[in-house]
N, C-alpha and C positions, 0 to 999 in steps of 0.2 A: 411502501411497506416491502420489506424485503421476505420474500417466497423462501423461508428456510427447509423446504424438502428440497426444492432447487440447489440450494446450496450443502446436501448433506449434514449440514447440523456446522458448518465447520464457514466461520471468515476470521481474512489477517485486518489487522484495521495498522495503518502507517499515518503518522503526522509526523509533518516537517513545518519548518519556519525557511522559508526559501529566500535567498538575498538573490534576486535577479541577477543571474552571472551568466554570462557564457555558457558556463559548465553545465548547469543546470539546465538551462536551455539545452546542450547537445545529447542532457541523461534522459529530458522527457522528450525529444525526438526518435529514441530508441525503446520507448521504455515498453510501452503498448507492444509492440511487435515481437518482445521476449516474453514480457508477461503471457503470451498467447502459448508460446509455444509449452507452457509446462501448465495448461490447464488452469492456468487465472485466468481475472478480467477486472477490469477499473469500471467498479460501480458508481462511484462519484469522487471527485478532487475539487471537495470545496474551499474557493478561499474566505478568508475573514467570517467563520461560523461563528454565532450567535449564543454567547453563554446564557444558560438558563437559569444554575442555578453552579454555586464553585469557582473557580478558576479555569483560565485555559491559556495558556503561554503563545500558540502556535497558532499563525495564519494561515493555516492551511490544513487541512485533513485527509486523507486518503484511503477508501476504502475497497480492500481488494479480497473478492471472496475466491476461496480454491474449494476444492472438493473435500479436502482434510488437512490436516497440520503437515503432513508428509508430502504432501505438495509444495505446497510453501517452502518447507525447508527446499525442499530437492529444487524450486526457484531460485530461493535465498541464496543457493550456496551453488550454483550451479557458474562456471566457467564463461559464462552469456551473461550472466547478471553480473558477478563479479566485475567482469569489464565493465560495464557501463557503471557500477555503483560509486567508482572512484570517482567519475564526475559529480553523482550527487552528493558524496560524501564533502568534496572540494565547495560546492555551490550551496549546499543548506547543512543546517543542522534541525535536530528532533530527536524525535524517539517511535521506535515501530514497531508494535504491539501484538503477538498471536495470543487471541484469543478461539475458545471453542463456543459456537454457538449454542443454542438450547436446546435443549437432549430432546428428540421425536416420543410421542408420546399422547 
């Protein structure tokens, strides 16, 4: 169960479909170590998750909580990340998703 006062009310959730590359490989060798520096963290990278109930395209899921959306972004778009994102860009495809979590209350 994720502790949402812990996380300010606020996770990114990313999913990718990864084609084991190189690339890919050398994006999540770096990737923890950038994530860190702008106040994220990798709470889980599961692969082949379990449809319950829908569709789901993607083997693999990624859930990265930050403090708020403004985090993320300033991740997202940051000169650190940029670089390494060209490798996962080259090595998988998906879709990565900011969501706001449940308003405190």
């Amino acid at each position: 169960m994720i502790d949402w006062q812990d996380q300010h009310g606020r996770i990114c959730i990313g999913a990718d479909i990864h084609h084991r590359s190189d690339r890919y490989e050398k994006y999540q060798s770096w990737f923890v170590e950038v994530l860190g520096r702008f106040r994220g963290r990798l709470l889980t990278a599961g692969e082949n998750p379990e449809v319950e109930e829908g569709s789901w395209e993607y083997q693999k899921v990624i859930l990265l909580p930050f403090p708020d959306i403004a985090s993320f972004r300033e991740w997202a778009d940051s000169p650190d990340y940029q670089e390494i994102a060209v490798d996962r860009k080259a090595g998988s495809d998906g879709v990565v998703l900011a969501v706001n979590g449940p308003s405190k209350g």
